[in-house]
N, C-alpha and C positions, 0 to 999 in steps of 0.2 A: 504494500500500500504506500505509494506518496504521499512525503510529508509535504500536502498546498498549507499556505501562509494561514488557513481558515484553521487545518489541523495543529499547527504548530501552536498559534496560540491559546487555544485549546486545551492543549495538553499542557502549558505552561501556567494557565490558569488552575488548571483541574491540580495539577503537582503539586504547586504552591501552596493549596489551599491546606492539602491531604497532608505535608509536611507543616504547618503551622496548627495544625490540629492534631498529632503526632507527638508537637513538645508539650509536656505536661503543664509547664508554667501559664502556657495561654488559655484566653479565653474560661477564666474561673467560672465557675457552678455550669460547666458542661459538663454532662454526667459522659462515661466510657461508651455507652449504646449510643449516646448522643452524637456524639465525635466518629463514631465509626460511621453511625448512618447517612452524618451531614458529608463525610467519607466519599461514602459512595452515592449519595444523589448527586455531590458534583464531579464525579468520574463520568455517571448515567447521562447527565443532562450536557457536557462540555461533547462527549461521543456520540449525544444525537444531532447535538449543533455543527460538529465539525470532521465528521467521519461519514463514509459511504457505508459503514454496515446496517443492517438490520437493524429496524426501531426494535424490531420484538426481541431480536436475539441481544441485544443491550439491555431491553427491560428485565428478560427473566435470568440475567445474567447477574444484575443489579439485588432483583430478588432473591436470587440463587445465597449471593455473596453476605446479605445482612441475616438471611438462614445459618447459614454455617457459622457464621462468627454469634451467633446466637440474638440476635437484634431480637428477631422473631421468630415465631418454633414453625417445624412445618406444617403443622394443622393450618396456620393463617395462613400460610404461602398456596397450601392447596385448596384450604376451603373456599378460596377467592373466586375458584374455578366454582363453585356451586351456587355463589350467589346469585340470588333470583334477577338480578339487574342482567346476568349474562345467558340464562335460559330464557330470559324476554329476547332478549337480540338473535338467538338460534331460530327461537318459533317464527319471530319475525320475517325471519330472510328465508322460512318453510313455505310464510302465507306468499310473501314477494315472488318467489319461484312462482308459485301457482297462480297468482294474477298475470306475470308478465305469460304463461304458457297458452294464456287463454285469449290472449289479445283486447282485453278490459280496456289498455293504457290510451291504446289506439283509437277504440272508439269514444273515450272521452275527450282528444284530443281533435278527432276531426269534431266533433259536436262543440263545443267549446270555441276553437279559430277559425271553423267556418263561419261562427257570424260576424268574423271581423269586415267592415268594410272603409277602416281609415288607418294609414298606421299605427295612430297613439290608441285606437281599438284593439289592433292586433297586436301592439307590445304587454298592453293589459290582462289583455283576454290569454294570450300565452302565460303570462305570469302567474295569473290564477290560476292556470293548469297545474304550472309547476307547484304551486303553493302545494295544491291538493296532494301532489303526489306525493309527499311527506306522510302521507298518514297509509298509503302502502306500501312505501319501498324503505328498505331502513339503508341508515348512511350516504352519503353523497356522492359516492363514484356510482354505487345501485342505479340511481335517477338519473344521473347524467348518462350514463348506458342506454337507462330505459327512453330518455328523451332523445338520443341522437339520432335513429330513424326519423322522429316526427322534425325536427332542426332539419333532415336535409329535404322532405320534403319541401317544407317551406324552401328552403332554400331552392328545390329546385322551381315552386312556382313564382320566385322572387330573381331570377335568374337578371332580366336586364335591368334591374335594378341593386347594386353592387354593394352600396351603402346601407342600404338597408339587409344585405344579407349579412354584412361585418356587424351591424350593430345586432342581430337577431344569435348570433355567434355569439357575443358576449354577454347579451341577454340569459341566456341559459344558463352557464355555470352563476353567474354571480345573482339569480334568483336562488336558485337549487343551494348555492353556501348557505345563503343569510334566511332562511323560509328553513335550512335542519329546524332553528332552536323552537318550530311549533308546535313538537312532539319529544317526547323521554328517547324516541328510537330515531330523531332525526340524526344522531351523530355518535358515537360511541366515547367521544367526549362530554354528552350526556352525564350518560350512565355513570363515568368515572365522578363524576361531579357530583353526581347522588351517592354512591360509596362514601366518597369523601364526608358528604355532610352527616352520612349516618356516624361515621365510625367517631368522627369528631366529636361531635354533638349531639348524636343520639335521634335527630329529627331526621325524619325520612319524605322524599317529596316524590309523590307519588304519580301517574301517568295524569291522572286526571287535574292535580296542582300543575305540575308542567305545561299541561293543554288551556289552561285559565290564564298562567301569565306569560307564557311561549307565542301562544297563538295569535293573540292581539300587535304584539312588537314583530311577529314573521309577515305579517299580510300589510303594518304601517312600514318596515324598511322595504320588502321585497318590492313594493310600488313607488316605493320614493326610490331605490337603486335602480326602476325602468325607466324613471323620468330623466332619472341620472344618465343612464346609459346612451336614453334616446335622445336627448341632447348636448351630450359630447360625443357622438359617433356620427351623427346626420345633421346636415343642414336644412333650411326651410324647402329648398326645393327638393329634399330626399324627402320628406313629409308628406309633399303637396301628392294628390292624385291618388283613386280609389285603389285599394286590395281586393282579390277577389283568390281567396284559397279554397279549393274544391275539395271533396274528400277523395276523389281519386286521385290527387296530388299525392295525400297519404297513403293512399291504398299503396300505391306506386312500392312504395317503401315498406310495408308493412307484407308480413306473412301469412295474416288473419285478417278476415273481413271487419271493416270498420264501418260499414253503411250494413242495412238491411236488418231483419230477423237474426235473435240474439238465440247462438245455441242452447243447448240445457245447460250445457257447462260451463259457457257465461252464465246465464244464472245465478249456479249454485255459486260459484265463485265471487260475484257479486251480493249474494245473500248471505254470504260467509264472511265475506271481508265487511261489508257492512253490521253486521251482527255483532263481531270482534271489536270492530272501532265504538261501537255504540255500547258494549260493555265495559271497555276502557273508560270511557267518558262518563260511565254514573259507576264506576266502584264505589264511593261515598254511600249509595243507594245498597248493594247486596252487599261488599262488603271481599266480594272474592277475588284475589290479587293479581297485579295485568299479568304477570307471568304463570299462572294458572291458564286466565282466559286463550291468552297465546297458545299454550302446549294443548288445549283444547280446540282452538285453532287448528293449529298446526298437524294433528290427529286426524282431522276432519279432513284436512285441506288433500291430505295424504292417503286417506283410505279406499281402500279396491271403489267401494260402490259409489262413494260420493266423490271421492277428492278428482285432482285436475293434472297432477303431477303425481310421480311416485316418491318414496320415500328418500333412498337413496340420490335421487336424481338432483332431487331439493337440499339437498344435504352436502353436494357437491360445492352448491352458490353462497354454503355460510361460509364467512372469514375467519379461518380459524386461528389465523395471524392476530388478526386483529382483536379476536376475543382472548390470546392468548398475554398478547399483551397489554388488555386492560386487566387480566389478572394479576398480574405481577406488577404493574402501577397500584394496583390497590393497596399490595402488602408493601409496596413503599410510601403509601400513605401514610396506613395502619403505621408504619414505623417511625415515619415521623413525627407525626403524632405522640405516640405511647412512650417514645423515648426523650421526649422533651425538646427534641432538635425544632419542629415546627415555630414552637413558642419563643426559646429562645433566639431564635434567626429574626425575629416580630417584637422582639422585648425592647430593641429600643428606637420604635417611634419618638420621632420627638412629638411635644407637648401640643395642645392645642391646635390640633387639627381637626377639623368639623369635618360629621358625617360624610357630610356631601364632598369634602375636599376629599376625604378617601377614596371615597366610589369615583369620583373624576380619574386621581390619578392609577386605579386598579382599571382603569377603562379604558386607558391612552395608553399603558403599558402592556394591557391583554390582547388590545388593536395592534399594537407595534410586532408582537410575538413574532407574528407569522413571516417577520423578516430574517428570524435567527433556526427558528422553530417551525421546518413547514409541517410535523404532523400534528395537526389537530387533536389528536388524543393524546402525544406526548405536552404540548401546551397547556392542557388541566392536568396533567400529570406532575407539571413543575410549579404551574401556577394555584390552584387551587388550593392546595394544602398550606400553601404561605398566606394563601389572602385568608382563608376560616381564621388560624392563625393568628393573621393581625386584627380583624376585623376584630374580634375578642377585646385586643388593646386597644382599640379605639372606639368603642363603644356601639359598631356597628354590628345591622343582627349579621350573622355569619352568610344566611339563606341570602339575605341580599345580593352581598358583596359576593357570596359563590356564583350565582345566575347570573351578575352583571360580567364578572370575567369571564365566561361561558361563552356570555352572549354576544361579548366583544371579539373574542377568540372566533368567531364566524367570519368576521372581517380577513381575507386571503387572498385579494384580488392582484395583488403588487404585481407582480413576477408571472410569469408562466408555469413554473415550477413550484409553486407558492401550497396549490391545492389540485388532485388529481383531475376533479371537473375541468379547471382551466384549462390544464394541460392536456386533456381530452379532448377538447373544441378548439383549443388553438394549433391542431396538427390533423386537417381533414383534409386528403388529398383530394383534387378538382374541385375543392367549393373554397371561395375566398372567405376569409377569416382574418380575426383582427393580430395585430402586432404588438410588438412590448410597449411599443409608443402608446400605442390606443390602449392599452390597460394603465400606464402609468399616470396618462389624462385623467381618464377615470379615478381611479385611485387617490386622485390629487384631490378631489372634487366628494367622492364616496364617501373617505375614512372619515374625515369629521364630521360629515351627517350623521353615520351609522353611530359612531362614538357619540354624539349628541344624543342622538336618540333612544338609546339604551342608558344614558343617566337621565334624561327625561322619562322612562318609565320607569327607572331604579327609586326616582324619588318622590315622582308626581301619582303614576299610573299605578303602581304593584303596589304601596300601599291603601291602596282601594280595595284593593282584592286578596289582602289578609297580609301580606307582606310587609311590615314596615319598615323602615330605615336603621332605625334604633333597636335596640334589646328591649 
């Protein structure tokens, strides 16, 4: 492996730190677990910023490491793998298989942009597709998969007009990022997130909490980021003059009929998936846990008589990367946590800073991440457990300042490389697509709305809806 100038620093950071924490005279009332594990979250966190390996094989390496040295036993390192937050994201990507099998996505997408007849109809009307797709597909490369057929349709019945295919290009992933935080399964940075708060603090935020204050901030940024897009990508005269998207435009693209008579197995598929989201959304009411509802899903979605997909097949599309290493971020939570490292690293704010100055600057710091940090699940994994953390010392409830770095950690439009959707729409051979310039435009223009607007509901909005600022 080459030592690039990214690596090198890196490791000069990481060394330093590991060695001043090493001499016993520094840093008084850090306990030995403490020192070891601040150790190794910044070995973890310096090799995900400046190394080409594996996010996962560094997390359970990290995991691995504060096990052995006895940080934490291995019941927590393995029971992490059973918590209910990562059997919702299995069942989830079971029901996803069997929607995308059945061509569901298709026919809500020709129903939805064929009744575009303006551009700023059709940037809308698209976006609220995307929104929706949140509440089937879980994580963000899923969607953007499931949306690229329908993107080149468009694209191909938008052909002699050029600008508006670059700007319908960028439209796409940077809905699909910022429209995750509407759901617990829009990002697997969720999930870590809700770990975090339980193991922290004991409070657990459930599918239906998530969908109350998730879902109002995904549907207000994802339409302010379309106005964003569609006015720094096109001019007035890319605007002017009618749309007309047919559904055979889609069909074009699509493997499964998108007009006519809906099989049985659309249907069941659709009585299935809507039955599960509508359980989700009044647990409050029976009581029964989304990760129950899911594996009953998931069951269903699966079985010889009713389901739409096989068992194995659907089993193929979970990430098991990815669920593996939000298991091992969690027991480096847990260890943070329980060993005093978290608190300590948080202990000393300085004085007199207001609620809101905190939430500002956990906003502008969890926005910036994605320029050091492009996995999104690694990003609540480094960020999260510091902000509960401090949030403590300064007075802030945890739950806030958790969801608001969450929420800001959506923000990944920078770069090409930033977030997989990106890099997925900006490398489509024969359809023009945007450039580093046309995302850095953007970007110039996005990050502080989005970062406004997420401490505009951190302080204004979610305390309405049970969440308050303060303790």
């Amino acid at each position: 492996m080459t030592l690039t100038p990214r690596l090198t620093a890196a490791l000069c950071v990481a060394l330093s730190l590991c060695a001043l924490l090493a001499v016993p005279g520094t840093f008084p009332g850090l306990s030995g677990d403490a020192r070891l594990t601040l150790a190794v979250f910044a070995l973890a966190t310096c090799a995900w910023v400046g190394t080409p390996i594996d996010d996962t094989y560094i997390a359970l390496g990290a995991g691995l490491a504060l096990t052995v040295t006895g940080v934490i036993s291995s019941d927590t390192l393995f029971g992490t793998l059973g918590d209910s937050t990562v059997w919702l994201l299995i069942c989830a990507f079971v029901l996803a298989a069997a929607v995308t099998r059945t061509g569901l996505a298709g026919r809500a997408a020709a129903f939805l942009v064929g009744g575009a007849r303006t551009v700023r109809q059709l940037t809308h009307l698209t976006t609220t597709a995307l929104v929706v797709t949140a509440f089937a597909v879980p994580a963000t490369s899923g969607r953007a998969a499931l949306a690229l057929p329908v993107f080149l349709a468009l694209a191909r019945a938008l052909a002699g007009r050029g600008r508006l295919v670059v700007m319908l290009a960028l439209l796409f992933p940077t809905v699909i990022l910022l429209s995750a935080v509407a759901t617990l399964i829009g990002a697997g940075a969720h999930l870590i997130t809700v770990s975090v708060l339980w193991e922290a603090t004991g409070e657990r935020v459930g599918f239906t909490e998530w969908l109350l204050l998730g879902l109002p901030l995904a549907v207000a940024s994802s339409h302010l980021a379309a106005e964003a897009v569609l006015l720094t990508t096109t001019r007035r005269a890319d605007r002017e003059g009618p749309v007309l998207i047919t559904a055979e435009e889609i069909q074009r693209h699509s493997d499964r009929p998108v007009t006519g008579p809906w099989t049985q197995a659309e249907k069941r598929c659709a009585l299935l998936l809507g039955t599960v989201v509508a359980l989700w959304c009044s647990e409050p009411l029976h009581r029964v846990p989304p990760a129950v509802v899911a594996l009953i899903g998931a069951v269903v979605a699966a079985s010889p008589a009713l389901g739409t997909v096989r068992l194995k097949d659907a089993l193929k599309t979970v990430p098991w990367s990815l669920l593996l290493f939000m298991a091992a971020t969690m027991a480096m939570g847990v260890a943070l946590a329980e060993s005093g490292a978290a608190q300590w690293l948080t202990g000393g704010l300085p004085s007199g800073v207001t609620p809101v100055m905190f939430l500002a600057v956990v906003i502008a710091v969890s926005t910036a991440a994605h320029l050091v940090l492009q996995s999104r699940s690694a990003r609540s994994s480094v960020l999260v457990p510091l902000v509960v953390a401090a949030a403590a010392g300064a007075g802030v409830n945890p739950v806030a300042a958790a969801l608001a770095s969450t929420a800001a950690a959506g923000f990944c439009h920078t770069l090409p490389a930033s977030a997989k959707p990106v890099t997925l729409f900006a490398e489509i051979p024969g359809t023009p697509t945007y450039t580093p310039r046309d995302l850095l435009r953007l970007s110039a223009v996005l990050a502080p709305l989005t970062a406004a607007l997420v401490l505009l509901f951190a302080v204004a909005v979610w305390p309405l809806l049970g969440v308050p600022v303060t303790r």
